[in-house]
BADORO-958155 format. One record per residue (C-alpha): x, y, z. Coordinates in steps of 0.5 Angstrom, whole numbers. Example, Ala and Ser with C-alpha at 12.3 -4.5 7.8 and 13.67 -1.06 7.14 Angstrom:
BEGIN
NODE    c1    c2    c3
NODE    25    -9    16
NODE    27    -2    14
This chain:
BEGIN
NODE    c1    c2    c3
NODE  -211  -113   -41
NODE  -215  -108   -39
NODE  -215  -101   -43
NODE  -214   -96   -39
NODE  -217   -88   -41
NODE  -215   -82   -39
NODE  -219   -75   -38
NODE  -221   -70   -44
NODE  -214   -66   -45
NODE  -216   -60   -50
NODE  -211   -53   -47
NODE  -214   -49   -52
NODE  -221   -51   -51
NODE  -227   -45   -52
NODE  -232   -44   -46
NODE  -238   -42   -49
NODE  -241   -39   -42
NODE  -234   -37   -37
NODE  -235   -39   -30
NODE  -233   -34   -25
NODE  -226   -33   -23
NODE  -226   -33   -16
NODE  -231   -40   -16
NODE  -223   -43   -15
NODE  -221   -38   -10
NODE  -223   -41    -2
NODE  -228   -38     2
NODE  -223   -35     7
NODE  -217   -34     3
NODE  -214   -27     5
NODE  -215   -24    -2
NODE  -222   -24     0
NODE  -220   -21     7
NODE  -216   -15     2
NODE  -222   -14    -3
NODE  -227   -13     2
NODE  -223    -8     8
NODE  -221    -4     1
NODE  -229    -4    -2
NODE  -230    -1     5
NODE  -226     4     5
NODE  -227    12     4
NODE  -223    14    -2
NODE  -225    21    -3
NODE  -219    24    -2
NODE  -216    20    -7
NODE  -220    23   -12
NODE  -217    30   -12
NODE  -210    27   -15
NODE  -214    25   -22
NODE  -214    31   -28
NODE  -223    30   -31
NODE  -220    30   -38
NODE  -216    26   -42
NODE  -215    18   -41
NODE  -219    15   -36
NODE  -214    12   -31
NODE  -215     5   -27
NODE  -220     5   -21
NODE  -216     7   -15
NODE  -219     1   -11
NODE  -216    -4   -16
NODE  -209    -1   -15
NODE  -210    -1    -8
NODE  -213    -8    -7
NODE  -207   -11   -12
NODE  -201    -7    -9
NODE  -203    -9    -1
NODE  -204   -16    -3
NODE  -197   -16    -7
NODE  -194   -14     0
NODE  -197   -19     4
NODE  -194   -24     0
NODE  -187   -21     0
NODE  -187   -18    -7
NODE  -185   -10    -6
NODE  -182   -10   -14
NODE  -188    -7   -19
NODE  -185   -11   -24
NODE  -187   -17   -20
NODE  -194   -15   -19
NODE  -194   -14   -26
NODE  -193   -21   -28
NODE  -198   -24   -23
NODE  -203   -20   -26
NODE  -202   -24   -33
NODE  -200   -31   -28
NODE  -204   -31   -21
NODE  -211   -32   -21
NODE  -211   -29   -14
NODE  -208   -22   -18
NODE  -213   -23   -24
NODE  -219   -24   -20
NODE  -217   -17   -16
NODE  -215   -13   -21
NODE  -222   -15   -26
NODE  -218   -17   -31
NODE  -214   -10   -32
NODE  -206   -11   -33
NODE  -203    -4   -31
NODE  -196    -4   -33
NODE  -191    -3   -28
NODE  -189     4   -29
NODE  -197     5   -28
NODE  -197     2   -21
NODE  -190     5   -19
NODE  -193    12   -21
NODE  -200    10   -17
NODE  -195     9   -11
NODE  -192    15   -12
NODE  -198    20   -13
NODE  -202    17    -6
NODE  -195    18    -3
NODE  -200    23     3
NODE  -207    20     3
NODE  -204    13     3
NODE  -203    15    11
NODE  -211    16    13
NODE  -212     9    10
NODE  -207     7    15
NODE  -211    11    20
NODE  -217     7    18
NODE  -215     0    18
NODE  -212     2    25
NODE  -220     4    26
NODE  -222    -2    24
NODE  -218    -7    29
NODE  -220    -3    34
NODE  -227    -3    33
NODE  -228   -11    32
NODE  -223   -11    39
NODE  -216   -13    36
NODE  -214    -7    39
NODE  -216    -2    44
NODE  -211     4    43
NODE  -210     5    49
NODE  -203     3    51
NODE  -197     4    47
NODE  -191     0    45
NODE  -186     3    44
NODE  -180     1    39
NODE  -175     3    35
NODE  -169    -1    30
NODE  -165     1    24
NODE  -167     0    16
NODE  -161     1    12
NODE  -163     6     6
NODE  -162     5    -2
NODE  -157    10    -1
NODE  -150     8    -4
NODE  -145     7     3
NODE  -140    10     0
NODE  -142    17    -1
NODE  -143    20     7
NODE  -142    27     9
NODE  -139    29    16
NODE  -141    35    19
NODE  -134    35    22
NODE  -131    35    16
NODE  -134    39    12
NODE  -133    46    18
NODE  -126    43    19
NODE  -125    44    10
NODE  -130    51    10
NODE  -125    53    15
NODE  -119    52    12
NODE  -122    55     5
NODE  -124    61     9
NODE  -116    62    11
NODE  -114    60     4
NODE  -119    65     1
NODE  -116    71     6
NODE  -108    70     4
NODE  -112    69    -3
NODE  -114    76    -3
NODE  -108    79     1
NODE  -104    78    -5
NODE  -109    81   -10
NODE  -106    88   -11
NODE  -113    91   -13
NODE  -115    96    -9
NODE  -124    95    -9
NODE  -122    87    -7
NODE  -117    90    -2
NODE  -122    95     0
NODE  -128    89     0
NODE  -124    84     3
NODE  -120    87     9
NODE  -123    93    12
NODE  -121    95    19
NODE  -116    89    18
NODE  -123    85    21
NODE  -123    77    20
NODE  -131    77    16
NODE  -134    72    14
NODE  -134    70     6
NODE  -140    68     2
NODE  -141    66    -5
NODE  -144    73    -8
NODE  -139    76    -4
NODE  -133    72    -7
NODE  -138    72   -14
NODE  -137    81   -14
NODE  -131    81   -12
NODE  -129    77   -18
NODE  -133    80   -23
NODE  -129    88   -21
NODE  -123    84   -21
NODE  -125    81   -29
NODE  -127    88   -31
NODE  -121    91   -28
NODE  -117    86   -32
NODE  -121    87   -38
NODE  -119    95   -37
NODE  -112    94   -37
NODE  -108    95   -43
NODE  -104    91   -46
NODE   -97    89   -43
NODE   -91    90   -47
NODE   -86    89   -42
NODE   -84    82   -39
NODE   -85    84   -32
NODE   -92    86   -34
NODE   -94    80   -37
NODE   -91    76   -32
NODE   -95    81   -27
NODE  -102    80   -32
NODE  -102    72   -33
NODE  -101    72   -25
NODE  -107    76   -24
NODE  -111    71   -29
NODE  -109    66   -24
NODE  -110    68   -18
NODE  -118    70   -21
NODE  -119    63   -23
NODE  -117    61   -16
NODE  -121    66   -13
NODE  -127    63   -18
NODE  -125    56   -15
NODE  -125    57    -8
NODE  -133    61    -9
NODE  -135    54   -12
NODE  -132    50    -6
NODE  -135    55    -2
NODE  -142    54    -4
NODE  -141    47    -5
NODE  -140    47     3
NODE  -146    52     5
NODE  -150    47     1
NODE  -147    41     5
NODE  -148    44    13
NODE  -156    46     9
NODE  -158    39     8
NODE  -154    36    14
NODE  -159    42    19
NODE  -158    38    27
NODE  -155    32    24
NODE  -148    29    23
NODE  -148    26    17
NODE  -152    26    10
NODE  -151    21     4
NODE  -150    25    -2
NODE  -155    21    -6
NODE  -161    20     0
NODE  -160    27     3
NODE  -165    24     8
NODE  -161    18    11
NODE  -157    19    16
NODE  -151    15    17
NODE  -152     9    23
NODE  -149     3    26
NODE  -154    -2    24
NODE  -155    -9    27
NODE  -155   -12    21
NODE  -147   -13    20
NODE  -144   -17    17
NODE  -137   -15    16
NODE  -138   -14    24
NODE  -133    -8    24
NODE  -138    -3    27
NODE  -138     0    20
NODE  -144     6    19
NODE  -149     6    13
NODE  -154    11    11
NODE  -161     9    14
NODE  -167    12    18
NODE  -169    10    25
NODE  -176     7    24
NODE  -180     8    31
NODE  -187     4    32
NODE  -192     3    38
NODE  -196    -4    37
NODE  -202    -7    42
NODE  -203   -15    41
NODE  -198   -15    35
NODE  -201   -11    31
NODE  -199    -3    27
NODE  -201     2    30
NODE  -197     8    29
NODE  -190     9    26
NODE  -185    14    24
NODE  -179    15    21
NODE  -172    20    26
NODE  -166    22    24
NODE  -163    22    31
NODE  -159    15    32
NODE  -162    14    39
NODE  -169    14    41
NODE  -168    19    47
NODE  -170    25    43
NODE  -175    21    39
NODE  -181    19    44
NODE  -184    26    45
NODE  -186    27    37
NODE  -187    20    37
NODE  -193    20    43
NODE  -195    27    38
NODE  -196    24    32
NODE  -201    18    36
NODE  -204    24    38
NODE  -205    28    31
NODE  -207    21    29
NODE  -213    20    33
NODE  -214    26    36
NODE  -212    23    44
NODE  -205    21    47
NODE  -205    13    49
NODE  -207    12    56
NODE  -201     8    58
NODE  -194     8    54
NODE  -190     1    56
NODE  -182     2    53
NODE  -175     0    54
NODE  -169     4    57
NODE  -167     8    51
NODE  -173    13    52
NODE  -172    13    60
NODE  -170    21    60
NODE  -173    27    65
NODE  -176    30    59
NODE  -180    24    57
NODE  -182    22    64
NODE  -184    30    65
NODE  -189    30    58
NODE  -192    25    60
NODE  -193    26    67
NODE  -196    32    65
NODE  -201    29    60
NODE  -203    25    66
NODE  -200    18    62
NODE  -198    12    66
NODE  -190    11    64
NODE  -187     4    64
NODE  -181     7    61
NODE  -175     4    64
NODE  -168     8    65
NODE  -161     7    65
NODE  -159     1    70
NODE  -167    -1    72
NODE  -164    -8    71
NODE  -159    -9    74
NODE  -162    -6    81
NODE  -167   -12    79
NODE  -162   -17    81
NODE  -162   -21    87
NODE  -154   -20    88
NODE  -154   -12    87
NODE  -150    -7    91
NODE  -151     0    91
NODE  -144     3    90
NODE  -144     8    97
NODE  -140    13    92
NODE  -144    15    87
NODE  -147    22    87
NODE  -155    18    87
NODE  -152    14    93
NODE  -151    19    98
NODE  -157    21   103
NODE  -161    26   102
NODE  -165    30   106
NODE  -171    34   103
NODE  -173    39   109
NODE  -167    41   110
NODE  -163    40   103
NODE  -156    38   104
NODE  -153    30   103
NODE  -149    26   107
NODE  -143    22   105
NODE  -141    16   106
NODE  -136    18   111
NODE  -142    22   115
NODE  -139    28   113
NODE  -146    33   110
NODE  -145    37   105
NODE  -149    43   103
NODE  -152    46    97
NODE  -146    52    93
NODE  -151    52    87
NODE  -155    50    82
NODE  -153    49    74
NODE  -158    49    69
NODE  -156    45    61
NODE  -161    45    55
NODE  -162    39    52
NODE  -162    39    43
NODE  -171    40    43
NODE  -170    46    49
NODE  -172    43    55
NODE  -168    46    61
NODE  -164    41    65
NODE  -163    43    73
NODE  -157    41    77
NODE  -157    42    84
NODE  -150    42    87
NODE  -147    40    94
NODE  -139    42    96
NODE  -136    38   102
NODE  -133    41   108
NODE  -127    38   110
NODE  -126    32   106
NODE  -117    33   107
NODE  -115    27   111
NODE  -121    23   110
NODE  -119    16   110
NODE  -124    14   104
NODE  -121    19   100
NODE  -118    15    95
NODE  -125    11    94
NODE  -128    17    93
NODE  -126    22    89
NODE  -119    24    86
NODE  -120    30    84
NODE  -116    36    88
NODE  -120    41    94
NODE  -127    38    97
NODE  -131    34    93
NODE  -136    37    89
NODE  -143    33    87
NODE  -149    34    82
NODE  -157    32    83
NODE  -162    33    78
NODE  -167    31    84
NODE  -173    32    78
NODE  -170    26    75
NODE  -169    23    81
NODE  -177    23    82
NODE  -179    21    76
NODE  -174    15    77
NODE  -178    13    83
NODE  -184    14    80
NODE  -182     9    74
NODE  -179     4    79
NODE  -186     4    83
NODE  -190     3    77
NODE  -185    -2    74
NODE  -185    -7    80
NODE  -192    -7    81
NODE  -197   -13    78
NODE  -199    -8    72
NODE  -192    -7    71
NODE  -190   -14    71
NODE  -195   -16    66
NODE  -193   -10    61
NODE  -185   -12    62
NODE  -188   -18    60
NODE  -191   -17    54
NODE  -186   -12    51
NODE  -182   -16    49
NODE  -186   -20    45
NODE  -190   -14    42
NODE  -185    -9    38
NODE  -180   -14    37
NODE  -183   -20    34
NODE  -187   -15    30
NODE  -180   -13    28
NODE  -178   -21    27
NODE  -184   -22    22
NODE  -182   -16    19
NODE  -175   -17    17
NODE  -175   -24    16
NODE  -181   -27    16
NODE  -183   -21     9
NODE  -176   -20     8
NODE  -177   -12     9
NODE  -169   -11    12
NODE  -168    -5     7
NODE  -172     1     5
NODE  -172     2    -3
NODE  -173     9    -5
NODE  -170    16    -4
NODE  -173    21     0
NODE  -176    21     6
NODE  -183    22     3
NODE  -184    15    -1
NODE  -180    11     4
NODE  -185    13     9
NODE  -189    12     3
NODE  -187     5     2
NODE  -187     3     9
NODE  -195     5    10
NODE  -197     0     5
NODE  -192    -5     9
NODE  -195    -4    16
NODE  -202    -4    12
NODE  -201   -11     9
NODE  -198   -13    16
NODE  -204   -11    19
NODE  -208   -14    15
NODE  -205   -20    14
NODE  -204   -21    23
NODE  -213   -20    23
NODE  -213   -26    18
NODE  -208   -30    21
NODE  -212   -30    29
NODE  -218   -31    25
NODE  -215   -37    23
NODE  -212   -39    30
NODE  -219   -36    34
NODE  -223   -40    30
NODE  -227   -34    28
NODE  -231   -35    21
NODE  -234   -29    19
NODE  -236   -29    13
NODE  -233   -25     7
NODE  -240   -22     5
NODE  -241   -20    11
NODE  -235   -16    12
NODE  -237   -10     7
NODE  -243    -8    12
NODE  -241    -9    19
NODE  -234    -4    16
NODE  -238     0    12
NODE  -242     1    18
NODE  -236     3    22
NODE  -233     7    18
NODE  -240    12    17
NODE  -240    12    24
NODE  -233    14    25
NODE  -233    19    20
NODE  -239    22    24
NODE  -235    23    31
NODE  -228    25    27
NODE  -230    31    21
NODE  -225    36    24
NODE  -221    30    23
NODE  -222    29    17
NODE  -222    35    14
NODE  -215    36    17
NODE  -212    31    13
NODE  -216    33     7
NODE  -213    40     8
């Protein structure tokens, strides 16, 4: 019988010369990918968030490095990161042997909160010049992220004006029924309705305090009863002085929006996709907008606006602050299809292959107009009038100018029938009584046919094509590929904060993936030169950039 023998088994053996770590770690595995982009990266704006004195802080690299590696692996919990620097090779090797707690790594990603954004903006730079990308064009996007916030703790608008309403009735009677002649002389004068504030009601109360103060003591019955109410109704006055703060501090925090949550003041309440009691129940969130090209990240940005009508123009802004020009072409669904967005990009010469409303259906091989619709009727440009669908021709009476929530002007031009009694298409027309009345906005009407040209055309297609696979599968891999469905800070600030680092690792760990899939082997080593170079480069062409983002 053979004897059998088994390979030395000594765990806690002593190496008298330690190989290296990352002997073990393969040559292409995208730690390395991570350690290299973050060697090159011009971190001099990071410097600035350290004291010269006290304990030498961890090299802002390190943390760096660790934290995006963290995230491209679906670990956003520092004290997760925490462990796999004692447990992982990967985090060993990155971090050099250092264990920063978690706390230590919480605070890292707090203090880089602003810098953390030109990071972003470099590693954009990066994909662009190895021609992942071009920053050309823009596709445009938006979904709801839920925030940390509790969901039972909302504040409406209506709410809140409907009760300050009422405290305003209630704190007139109130003062109606004090006998003291200051408060009577403060709180009607004229006999004229005013509008109550705290430091208002805070005054009133205080000369009330010292008149009973003043008094003396009361000996007959009547006059005790006539002091304990007046005792009463300071108590009162006091109250609805609080409650009164209490809602001007609401209708502050809530400034254009609806709703807040008490403890993210930031969120607004949505009706989110993910649903799962299906009862259209709102959650307090953020409306996360991101413009991607060829799947990668390329600009994002956090609304409190439910839709994405009124975020387009910032957003198309912020891509323009970001890297000093607007993108040539600008590719999105029916949401953003609304005149003022067609007018800001006709007017910076952008290529808008934005749908709007109904585009689809008029796509459809078995759609029919309906001839009564006001956009139906016939319009003759030279002479100004249309003509319904009776023949009759109707002659323009006016033009109705509206403003929309950013203060753009909206134009209505408007035309009135003549005769429209007896009219044998009456009933299919209109119901309402005397002649029919209709509004154009012929500005939209315009921008309309433009869009349609440019979304029918060969171009068109291709980038209606591609749309739906570009912001959209970037938010599939996101929320469930990385199991990113909800923002986890408070604050505006650090959820943006948190969603950079996300949108960087994403970005990074997309370049490693087509790396792979092209069959591109750079070698690693390689990379610190070729990015280093870039980067140089940029800075030279981009200083009043940068200085803008030091500043």
């Amino acid at each position: 019988m053979a004897k059998i023998h088994f390979r030395p088994y000594t765990p806690n053996q002593t190496v008298l010369f330690p190989q290296r770590i990352d002997e073990d770690i393969a040559e292409n595995d995208p730690v390395r990918m991570v350690d290299a982009l973050v060697e090159s990266l011009n971190l001099e704006g990071f410097r600035k968030l350290y004291k010269e004195c006290g304990r030498s802080p961890y090299h802002p690299k390190m943390m760096l490095k660790v934290i995006l590696y963290a995230y491209m692996n679906n670990i956003y919990s520092c004290r997760k990161i925490e462990k796999l620097l004692h447990r992982d090779i990967h985090y060993i090797w990155l971090a050099g042997y250092e264990k920063p707690d978690f706390i230590t790594i919480n605070r890292f990603r707090n203090r880089v909160k602003n810098e953390i954004n030109e990071v972003f903006t470099q590693t954009v730079l990066l994909l662009s010049s190895k021609g992942f990308i071009s920053l050309n064009v823009e596709y445009i996007d938006g979904t709801k992220i839920e925030s940390k916030a509790n969901k039972y703790t909302f504040v409406w608008r209506k709410s809140v004006e409907r009760n300050r309403e009422r405290l305003m009735k209630k704190i007139s009677v109130l003062l109606s029924q004090i006998d003291d002649v200051i408060v009577q002389e403060k709180a009607s004068e004229n006999n004229e309705e005013i509008e109550f504030t705290p430091s208002m009601l805070t005054e009133m109360a205080g000369e009330l305090r010292n008149a009973l103060e003043q008094t003396s003591e009361p000996s007959t019955k009547e006059q005790k009863s006539a002091l304990r109410k007046k005792r009463r109704q300071l108590k009162e006055l006091e109250a609805h002085r609080d409650k009164l703060q209490e809602y001007n501090n609401h209708l502050d925090n809530l400034q254009d929006r609806n709703s807040y949550s008490k403890t993210d003041k930031e969120a607004t309440f949505m009706k989110m996709k993910e649903d799962a009691m299906r009862n259209g129940q709102t959650k307090p969130g953020y409306n996360l907008q991101i413009a991607t090209e060829n799947q990668f990240i390329i600009d994002y940005s956090l609304f409190p606006n439910p839709t994405d009508t009124l975020t387009m123009i910032p957003f198309l802004k912020s891509f323009a602050d970001r890297y000093g020009q607007l993108a040539h072409t600008v590719v999105a669904d029916s949401g953003y299809g609304s005149e003022e967005n067609y007018h800001f990009m006709s007017e910076n010469g952008m290529e808008a292959y934005v749908k709007y409303n109904y585009f689809h259906m008029e796509q459809r091989p078995r759609f029919k107009p309906n001839p009564f619709k006001a956009e139906n009727f016939f319009y003759n440009e030279k002479q100004d009038y249309c003509v319904c669908p009776m023949g009759q021709k109707m002659q323009r009476v006016g033009t109705r100018h509206t403003k929309t929530e950013s203060g753009y002007v909206v134009e209505y031009a408007r035309y009135r029938a003549v005769r429209c009694e007896g009219c044998p298409l009456r009933c299919l027309c209109f119901k309402a009584k005397g002649n029919r009345t209709i509004e154009l906005n012929h500005r939209l009407r315009i921008y309309k046919q433009k869009a349609r040209e440019l979304l029918c055309s060969e171009e068109g297609l291709k980038h209606r094509g591609q749309r739906c696979i570009e912001p959209e599968a970037v938010f599939g891999q996101i929320k469930y590929n990385m199991n990113y469905k909800r923002f986890r800070h408070f604050g505006k600030d650090k959820v943006l904060m948190d969603f950079c680092f996300l949108a960087i690792a994403f970005n990074i760990k997309k370049m490693c993936t087509k790396m792979n899939k092209e069959g591109i082997n750079w070698p690693i080593k390689h990379l610190y030169g070729l990015i280093t170079a870039h980067l140089s480069y940029w800075e030279q062409n981009n200083r009043d950039y940068l200085q803008n983002i030091a500043a």
